[in-house]
PyMOL Python script that loads the backbone (N, CA, C, O; Angstrom):
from pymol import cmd

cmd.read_pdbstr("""\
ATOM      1  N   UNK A   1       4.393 -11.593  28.850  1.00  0.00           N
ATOM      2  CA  UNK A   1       3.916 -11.539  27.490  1.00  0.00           C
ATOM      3  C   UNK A   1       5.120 -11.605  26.562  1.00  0.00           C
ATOM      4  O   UNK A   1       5.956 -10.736  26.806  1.00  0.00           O
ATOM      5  N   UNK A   2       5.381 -12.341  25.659  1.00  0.00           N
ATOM      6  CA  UNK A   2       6.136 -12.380  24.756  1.00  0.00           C
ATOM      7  C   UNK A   2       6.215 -11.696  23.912  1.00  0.00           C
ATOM      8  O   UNK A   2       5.055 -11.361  23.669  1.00  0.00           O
ATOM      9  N   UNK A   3       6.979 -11.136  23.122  1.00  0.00           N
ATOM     10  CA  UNK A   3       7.407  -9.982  22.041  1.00  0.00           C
ATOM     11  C   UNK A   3       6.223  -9.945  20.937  1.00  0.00           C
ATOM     12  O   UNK A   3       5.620  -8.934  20.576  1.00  0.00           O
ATOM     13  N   UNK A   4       5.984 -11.537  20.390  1.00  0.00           N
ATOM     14  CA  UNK A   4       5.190 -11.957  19.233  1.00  0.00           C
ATOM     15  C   UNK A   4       4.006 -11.273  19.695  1.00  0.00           C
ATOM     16  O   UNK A   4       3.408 -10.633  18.830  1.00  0.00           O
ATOM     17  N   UNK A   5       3.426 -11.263  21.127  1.00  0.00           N
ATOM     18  CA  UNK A   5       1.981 -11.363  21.889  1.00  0.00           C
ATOM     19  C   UNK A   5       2.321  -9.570  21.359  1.00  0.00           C
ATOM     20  O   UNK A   5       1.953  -9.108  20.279  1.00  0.00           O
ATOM     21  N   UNK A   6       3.006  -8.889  22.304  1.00  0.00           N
ATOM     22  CA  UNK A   6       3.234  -7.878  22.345  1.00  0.00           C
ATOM     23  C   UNK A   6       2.818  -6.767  20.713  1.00  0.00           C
ATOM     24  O   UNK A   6       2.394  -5.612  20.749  1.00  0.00           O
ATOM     25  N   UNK A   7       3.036  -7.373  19.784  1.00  0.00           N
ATOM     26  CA  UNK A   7       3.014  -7.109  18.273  1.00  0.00           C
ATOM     27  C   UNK A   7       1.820  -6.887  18.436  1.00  0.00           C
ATOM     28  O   UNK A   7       1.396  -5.732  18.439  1.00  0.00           O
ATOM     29  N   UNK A   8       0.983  -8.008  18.616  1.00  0.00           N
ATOM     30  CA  UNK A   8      -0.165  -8.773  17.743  1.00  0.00           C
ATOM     31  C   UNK A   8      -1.344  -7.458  18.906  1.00  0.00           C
ATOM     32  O   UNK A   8      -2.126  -6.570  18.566  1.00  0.00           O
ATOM     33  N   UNK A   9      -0.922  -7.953  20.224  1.00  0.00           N
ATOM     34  CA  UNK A   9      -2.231  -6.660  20.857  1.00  0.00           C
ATOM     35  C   UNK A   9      -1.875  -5.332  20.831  1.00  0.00           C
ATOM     36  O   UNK A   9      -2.632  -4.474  21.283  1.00  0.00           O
ATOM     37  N   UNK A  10      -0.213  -4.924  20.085  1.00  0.00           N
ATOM     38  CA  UNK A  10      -0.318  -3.327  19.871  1.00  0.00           C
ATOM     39  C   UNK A  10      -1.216  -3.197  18.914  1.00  0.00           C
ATOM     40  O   UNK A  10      -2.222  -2.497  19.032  1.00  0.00           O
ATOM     41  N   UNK A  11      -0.853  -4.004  17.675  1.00  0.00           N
ATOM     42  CA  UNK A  11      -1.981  -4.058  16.337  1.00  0.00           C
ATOM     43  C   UNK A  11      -3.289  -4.386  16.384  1.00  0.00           C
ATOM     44  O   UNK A  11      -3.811  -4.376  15.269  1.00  0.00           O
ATOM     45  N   UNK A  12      -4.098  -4.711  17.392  1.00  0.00           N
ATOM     46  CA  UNK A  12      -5.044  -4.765  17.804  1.00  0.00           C
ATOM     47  C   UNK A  12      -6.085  -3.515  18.324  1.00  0.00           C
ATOM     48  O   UNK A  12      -7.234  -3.230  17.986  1.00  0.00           O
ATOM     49  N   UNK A  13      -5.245  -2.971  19.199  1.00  0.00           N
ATOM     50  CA  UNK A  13      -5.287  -1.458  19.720  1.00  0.00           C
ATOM     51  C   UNK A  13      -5.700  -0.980  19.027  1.00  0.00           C
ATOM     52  O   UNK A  13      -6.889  -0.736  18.823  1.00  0.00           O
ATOM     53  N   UNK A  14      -4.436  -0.615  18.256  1.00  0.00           N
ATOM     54  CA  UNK A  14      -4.736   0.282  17.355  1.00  0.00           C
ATOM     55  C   UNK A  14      -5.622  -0.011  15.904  1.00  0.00           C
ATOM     56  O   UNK A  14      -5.455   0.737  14.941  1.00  0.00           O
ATOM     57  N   UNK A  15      -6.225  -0.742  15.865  1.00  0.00           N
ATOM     58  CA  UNK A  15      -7.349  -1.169  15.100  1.00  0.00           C
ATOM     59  C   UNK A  15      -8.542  -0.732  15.436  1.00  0.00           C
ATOM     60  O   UNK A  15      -9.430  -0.188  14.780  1.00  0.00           O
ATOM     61  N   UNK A  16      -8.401  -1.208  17.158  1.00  0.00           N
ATOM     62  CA  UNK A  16      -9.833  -0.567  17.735  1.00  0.00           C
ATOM     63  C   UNK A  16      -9.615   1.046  18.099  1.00  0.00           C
ATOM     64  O   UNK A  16     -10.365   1.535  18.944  1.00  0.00           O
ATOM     65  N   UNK A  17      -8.817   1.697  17.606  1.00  0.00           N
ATOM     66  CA  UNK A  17      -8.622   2.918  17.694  1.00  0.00           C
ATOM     67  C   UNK A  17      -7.825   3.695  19.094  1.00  0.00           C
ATOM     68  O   UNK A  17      -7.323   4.788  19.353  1.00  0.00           O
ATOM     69  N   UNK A  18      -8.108   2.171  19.887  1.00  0.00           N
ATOM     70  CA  UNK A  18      -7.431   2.398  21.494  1.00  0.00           C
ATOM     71  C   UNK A  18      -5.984   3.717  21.474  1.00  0.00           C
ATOM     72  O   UNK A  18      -5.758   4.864  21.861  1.00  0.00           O
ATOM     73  N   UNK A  19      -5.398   2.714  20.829  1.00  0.00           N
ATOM     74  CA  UNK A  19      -3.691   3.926  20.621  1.00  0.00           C
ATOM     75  C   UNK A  19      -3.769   3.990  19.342  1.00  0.00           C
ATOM     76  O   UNK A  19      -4.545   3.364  18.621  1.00  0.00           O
ATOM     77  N   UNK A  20      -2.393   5.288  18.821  1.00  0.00           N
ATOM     78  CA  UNK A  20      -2.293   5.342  17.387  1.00  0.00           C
ATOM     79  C   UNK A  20      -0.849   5.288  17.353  1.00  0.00           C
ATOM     80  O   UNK A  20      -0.186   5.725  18.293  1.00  0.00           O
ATOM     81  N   UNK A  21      -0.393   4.842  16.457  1.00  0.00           N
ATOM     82  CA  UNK A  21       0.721   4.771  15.745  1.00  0.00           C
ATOM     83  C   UNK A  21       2.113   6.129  16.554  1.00  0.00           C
ATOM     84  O   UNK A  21       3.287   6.026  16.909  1.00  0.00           O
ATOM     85  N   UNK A  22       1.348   6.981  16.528  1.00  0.00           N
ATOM     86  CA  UNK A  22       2.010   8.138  17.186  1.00  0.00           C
ATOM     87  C   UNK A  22       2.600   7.583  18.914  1.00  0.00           C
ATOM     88  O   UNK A  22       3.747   7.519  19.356  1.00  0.00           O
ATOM     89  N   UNK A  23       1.570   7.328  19.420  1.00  0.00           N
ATOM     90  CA  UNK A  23       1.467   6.758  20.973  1.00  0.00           C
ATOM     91  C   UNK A  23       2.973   5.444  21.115  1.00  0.00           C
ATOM     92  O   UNK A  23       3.250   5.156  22.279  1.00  0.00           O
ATOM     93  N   UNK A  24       3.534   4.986  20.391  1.00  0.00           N
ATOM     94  CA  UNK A  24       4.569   4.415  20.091  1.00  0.00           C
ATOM     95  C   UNK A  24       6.181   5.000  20.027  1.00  0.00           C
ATOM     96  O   UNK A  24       7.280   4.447  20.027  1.00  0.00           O
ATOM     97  N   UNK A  25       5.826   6.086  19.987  1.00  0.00           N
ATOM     98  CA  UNK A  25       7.148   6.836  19.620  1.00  0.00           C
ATOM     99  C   UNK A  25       8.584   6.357  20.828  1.00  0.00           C
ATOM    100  O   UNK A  25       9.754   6.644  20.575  1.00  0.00           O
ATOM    101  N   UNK A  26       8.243   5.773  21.815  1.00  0.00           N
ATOM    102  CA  UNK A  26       9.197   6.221  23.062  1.00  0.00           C
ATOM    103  C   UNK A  26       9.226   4.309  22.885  1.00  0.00           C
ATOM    104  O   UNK A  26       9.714   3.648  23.802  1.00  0.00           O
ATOM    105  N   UNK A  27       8.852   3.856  22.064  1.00  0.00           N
ATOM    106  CA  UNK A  27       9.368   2.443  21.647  1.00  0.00           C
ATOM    107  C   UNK A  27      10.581   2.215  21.318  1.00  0.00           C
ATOM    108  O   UNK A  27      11.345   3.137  21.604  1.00  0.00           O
ATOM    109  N   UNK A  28      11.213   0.990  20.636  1.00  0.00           N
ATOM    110  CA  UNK A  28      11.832   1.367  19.806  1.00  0.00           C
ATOM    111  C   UNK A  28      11.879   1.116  18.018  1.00  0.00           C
ATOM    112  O   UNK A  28      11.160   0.366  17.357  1.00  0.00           O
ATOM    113  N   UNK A  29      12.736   1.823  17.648  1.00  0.00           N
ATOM    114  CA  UNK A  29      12.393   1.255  16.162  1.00  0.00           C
ATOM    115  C   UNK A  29      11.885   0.405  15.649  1.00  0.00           C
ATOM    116  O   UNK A  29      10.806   0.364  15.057  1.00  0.00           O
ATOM    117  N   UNK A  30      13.110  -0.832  15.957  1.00  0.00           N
ATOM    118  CA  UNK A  30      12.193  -2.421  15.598  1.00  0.00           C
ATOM    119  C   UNK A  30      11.285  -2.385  15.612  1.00  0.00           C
ATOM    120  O   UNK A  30      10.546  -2.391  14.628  1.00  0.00           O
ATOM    121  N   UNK A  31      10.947  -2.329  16.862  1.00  0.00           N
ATOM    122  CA  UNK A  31       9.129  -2.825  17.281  1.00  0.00           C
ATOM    123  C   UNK A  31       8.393  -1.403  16.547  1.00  0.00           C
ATOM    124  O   UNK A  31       7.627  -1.671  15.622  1.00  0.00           O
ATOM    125  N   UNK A  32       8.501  -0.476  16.759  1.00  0.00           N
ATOM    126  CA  UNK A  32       7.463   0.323  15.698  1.00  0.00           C
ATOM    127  C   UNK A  32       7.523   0.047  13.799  1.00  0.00           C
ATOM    128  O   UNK A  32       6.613   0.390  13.044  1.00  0.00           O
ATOM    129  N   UNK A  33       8.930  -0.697  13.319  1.00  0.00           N
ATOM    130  CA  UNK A  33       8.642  -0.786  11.864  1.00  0.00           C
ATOM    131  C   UNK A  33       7.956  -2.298  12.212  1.00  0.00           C
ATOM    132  O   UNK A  33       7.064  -2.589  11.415  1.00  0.00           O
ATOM    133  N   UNK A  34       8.178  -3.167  13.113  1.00  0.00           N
ATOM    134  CA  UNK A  34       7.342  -4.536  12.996  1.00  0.00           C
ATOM    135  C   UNK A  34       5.634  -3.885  13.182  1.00  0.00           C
ATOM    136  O   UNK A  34       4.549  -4.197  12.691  1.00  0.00           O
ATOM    137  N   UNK A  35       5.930  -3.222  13.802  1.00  0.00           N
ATOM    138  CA  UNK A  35       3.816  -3.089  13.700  1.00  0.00           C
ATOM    139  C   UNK A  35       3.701  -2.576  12.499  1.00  0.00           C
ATOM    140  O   UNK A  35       2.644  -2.819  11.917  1.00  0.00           O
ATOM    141  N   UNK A  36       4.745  -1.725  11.781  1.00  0.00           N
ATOM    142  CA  UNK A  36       4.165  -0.823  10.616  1.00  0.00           C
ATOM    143  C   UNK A  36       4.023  -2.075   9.808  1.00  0.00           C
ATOM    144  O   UNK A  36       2.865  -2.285   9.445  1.00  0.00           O
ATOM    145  N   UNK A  37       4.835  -2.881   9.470  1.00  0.00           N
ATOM    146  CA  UNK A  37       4.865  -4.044   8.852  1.00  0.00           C
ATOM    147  C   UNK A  37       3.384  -4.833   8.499  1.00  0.00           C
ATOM    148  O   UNK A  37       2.698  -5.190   7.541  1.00  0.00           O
ATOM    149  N   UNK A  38       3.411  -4.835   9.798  1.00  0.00           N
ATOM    150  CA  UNK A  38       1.946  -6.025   9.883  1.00  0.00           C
ATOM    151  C   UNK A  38       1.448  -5.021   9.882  1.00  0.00           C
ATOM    152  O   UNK A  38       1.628  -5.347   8.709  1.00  0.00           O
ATOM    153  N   UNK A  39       0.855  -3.826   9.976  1.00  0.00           N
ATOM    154  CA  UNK A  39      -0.034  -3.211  10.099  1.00  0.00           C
ATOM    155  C   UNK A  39      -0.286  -2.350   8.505  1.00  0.00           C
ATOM    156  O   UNK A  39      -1.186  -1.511   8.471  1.00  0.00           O
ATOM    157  N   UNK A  40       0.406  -2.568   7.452  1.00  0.00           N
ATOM    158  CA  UNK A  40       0.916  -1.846   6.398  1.00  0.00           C
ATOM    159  C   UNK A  40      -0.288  -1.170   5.695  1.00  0.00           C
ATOM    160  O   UNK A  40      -0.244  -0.022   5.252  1.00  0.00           O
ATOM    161  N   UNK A  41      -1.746  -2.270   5.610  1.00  0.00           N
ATOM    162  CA  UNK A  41      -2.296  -0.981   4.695  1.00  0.00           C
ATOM    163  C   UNK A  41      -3.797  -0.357   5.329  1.00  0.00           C
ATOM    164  O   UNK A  41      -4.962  -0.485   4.953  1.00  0.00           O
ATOM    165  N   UNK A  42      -2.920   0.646   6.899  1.00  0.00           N
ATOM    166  CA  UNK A  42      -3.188   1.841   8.055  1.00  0.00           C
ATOM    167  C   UNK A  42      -2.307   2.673   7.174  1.00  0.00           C
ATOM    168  O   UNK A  42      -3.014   3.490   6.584  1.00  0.00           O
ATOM    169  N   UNK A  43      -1.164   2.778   6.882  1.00  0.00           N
ATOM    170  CA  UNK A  43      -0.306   3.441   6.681  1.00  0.00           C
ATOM    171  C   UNK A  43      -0.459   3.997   5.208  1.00  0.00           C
ATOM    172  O   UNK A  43       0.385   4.766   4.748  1.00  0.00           O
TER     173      UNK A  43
END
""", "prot")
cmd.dss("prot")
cmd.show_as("cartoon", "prot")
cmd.util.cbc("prot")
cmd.orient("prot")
């Protein structure tokens, strides 16, 4: 799965309530401000 893929079905997830934002923590930065990004108005 590619990074882009990777984005797009965390933000998915967590749409369908699957994971939350929290469940990310042991990520790293990048990739948790890129979902906050696309994911901006959850936040």
């Amino acid at each position: 799965m590619s990074r882009s893929n990777l984005i797009y079905n965390i933000i998915s997830l967590m749409n369908e309530g699957a994971i939350r934002f929290e469940d990310l923590e042991e990520f790293s930065d990048q990739l948790r401000e890129t979902v906050r990004f696309f994911n901006a108005d959850t936040y």
